[in-house]
C-alpha positions in Angstrom: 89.9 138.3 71.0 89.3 134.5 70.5 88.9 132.9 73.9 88.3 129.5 73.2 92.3 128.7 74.1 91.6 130.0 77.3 88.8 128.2 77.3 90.6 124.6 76.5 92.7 125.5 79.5 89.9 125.2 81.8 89.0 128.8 82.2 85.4 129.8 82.4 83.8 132.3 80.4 83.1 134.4 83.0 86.2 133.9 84.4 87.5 135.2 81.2 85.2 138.1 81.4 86.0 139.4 84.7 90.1 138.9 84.4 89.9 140.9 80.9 87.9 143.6 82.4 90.8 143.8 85.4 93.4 143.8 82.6 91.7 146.8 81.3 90.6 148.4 84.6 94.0 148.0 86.5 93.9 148.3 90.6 89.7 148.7 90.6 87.1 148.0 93.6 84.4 145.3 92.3 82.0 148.1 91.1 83.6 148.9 87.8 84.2 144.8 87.2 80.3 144.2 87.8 79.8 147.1 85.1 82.4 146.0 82.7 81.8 142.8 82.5 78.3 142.4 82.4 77.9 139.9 85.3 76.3 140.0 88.4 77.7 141.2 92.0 77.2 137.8 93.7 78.8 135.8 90.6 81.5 138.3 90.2 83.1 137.7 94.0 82.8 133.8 93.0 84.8 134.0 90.3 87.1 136.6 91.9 88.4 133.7 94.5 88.6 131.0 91.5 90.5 133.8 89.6 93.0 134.2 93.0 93.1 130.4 93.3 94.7 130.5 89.9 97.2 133.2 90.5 95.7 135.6 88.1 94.3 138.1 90.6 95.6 140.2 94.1 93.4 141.7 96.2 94.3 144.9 98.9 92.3 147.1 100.9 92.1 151.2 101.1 90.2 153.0 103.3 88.6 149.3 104.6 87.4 148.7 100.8 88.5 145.8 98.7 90.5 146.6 95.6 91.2 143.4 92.9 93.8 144.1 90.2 95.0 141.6 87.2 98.2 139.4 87.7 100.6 139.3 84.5 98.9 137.2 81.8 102.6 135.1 81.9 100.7 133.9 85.0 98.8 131.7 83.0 101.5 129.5 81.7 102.6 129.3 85.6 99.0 128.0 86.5 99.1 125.2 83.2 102.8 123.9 84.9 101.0 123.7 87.6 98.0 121.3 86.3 100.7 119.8 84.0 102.0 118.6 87.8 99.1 117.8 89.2 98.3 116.1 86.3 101.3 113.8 86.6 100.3 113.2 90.1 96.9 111.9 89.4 98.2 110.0 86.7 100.9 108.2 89.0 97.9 108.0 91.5 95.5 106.6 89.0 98.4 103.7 87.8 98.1 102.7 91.7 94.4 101.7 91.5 94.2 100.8 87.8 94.9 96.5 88.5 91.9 97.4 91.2 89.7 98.7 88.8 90.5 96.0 85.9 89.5 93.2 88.0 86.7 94.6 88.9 85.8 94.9 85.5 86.6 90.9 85.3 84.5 90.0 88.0 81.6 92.2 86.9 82.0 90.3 82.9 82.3 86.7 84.6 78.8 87.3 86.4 77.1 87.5 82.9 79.0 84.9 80.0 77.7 83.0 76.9 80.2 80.0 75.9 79.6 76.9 73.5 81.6 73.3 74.0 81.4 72.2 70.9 81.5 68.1 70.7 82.1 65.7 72.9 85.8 66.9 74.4 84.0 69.9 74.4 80.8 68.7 76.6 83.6 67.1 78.9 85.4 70.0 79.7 82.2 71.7 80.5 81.5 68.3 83.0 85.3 68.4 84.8 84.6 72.3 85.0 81.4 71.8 87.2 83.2 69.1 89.2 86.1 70.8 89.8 83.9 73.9 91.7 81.6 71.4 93.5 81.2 71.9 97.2 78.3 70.3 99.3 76.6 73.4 99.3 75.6 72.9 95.4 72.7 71.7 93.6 72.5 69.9 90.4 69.3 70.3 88.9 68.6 68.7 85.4 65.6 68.2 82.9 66.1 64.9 81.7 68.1 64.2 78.3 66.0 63.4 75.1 66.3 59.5 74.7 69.2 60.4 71.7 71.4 61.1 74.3 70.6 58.8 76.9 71.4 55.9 74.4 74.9 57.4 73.5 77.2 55.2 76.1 79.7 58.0 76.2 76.7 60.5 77.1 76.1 58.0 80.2 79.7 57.9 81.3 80.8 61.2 81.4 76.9 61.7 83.1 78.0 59.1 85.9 81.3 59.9 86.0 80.5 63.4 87.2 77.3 62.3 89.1 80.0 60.0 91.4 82.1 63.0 92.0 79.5 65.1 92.8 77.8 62.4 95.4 81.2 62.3 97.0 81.1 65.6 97.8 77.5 65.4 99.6 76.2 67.9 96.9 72.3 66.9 95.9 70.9 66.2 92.9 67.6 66.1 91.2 66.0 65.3 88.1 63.0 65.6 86.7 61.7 63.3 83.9 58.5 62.7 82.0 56.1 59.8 83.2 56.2 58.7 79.2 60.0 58.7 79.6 60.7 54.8 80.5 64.6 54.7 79.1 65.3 57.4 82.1 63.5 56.3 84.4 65.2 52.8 84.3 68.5 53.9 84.1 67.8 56.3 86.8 65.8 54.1 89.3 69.3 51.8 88.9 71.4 54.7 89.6 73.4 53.9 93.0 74.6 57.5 93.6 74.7 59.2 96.8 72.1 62.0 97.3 70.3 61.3 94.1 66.3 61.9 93.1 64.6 61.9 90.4 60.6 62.7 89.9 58.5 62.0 86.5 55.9 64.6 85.5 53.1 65.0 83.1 53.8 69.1 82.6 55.6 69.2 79.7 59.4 70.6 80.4 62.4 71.3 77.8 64.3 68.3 77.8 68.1 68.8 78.6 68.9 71.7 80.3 70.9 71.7 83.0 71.4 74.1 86.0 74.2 74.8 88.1 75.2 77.3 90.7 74.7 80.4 88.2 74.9 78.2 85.2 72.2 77.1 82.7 73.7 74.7 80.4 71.8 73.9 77.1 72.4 70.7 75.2 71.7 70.1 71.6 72.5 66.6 70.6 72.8 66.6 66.7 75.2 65.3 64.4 77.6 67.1 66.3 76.9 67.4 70.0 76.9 71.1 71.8 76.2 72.7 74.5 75.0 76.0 75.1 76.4 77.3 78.7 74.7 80.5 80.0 76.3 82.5 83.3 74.0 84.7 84.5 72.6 84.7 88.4 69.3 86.0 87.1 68.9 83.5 84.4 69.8 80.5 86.9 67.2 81.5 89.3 64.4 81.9 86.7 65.2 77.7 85.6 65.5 76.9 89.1 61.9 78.6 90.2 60.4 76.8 86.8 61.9 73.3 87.8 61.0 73.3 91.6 57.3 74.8 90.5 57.1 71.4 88.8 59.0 69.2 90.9 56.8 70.2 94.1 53.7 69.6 91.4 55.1 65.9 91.2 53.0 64.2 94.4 
């Protein structure tokens, strides 16, 4: 006989074994199962007490010695109602925790997240993000701009414009430039920001990245301005240890 049905119903092979050989045996102590079914004395009790938990097996005694003999095979559409309910239970169950377990997923995918801003609306909105989570916990740490972007005026605003909110906050800021790098350094020694440094170095460093809370924002300042924002906790710390390895180099 093909088994694999009761297979798919979550029966065991030697589950299927021992209950066949009770079919055939009728009321028989566990001797004649062991025999006929091939398996071993310890495994056959095991699966005895699965097959009872099913409903497919009673067990009496005679003479103090345990006799097992096989329930009606309709049994077995009694015992798939019965997962069909428990079934429906878990699945009720499951709908409680689901919203739990979604935004979970969320919060695990917002730890590690690639976007581009693309332009300057699009830098912008990165800007006004960044001040809009600002605390005075943060720390804005940036490699100085390439001078293309220092000499684009709306480059500067939006720069300031988020470099006041930030200072009003009592969040720090530091920025490291190259000694050869006289445009920043002018227009940052005249900066009158609150809580605001900036150091020149000789090590070479790539020029504007910025890095913010778990944020490492890439800037490419083309044709068409973008920038490259990378969320990841791991990534942030690895930019941070690089800049403060230089800016503590900086005497």
């Amino acid at each position: 006989m093909d088994t694999k049905t009761l297979e798919k119903i979550g029966f065991t092979r030697g589950e299927i074994k021992v209950y066949f050989s009770l079919l055939e045996l009728g009321n028989t102590s566990s001797g004649p199962i062991i025999k006929k079914s091939g398996i071993a004395g310890s495994k056959v009790y095991e699966i005895l007490e699965k097959l009872k938990a099913k409903g497919l097996v009673s067990e009496t005694y005679n003479d103090k010695i345990k006799y097992f003999q096989a329930n009606s095979p309709k049994r077995i559409l009694d015992y798939i109602k019965t997962k069909e309910r428990e079934l429906k239970l878990e699945q009720e169950e499951f709908t409680k925790i689901l919203p739990q377990l979604l935004q979970k997923q969320k919060s695990k995918s917002e730890q590690h997240e690639v976007r581009a801003y693309v332009g300057y609306e699009g830098i912008k909105s990165f800007y006004e993000m960044m001040a809009d989570n600002l605390t005075n916990q943060d720390e804005y740490l940036g490699f100085a701009f390439p001078e293309q972007a220092i000499q684009n005026k709306f480059v500067i605003h939006l720069f300031d414009r988020y470099h006041k909110r930030r200072a009003q906050t009592g969040g720090k800021s530091k920025i490291l430039l190259s000694k050869n790098d006289g445009l920043n350094k002018i227009k940052l020694s005249k900066s009158l920001h609150k809580l605001y440094e900036f150091r020149a170095t000789n090590f070479p460093f790539p020029s504007g990245i910025s890095i913010f809370k778990d944020t490492v924002a890439t800037f490419s300042w083309g044709e068409t301005p973008m920038l490259f924002a990378i969320k990841s906790k791991g990534n942030a710390e690895e930019y941070r240890k690089f800049f403060y390895a230089l800016w503590n180099k900086v005497t």
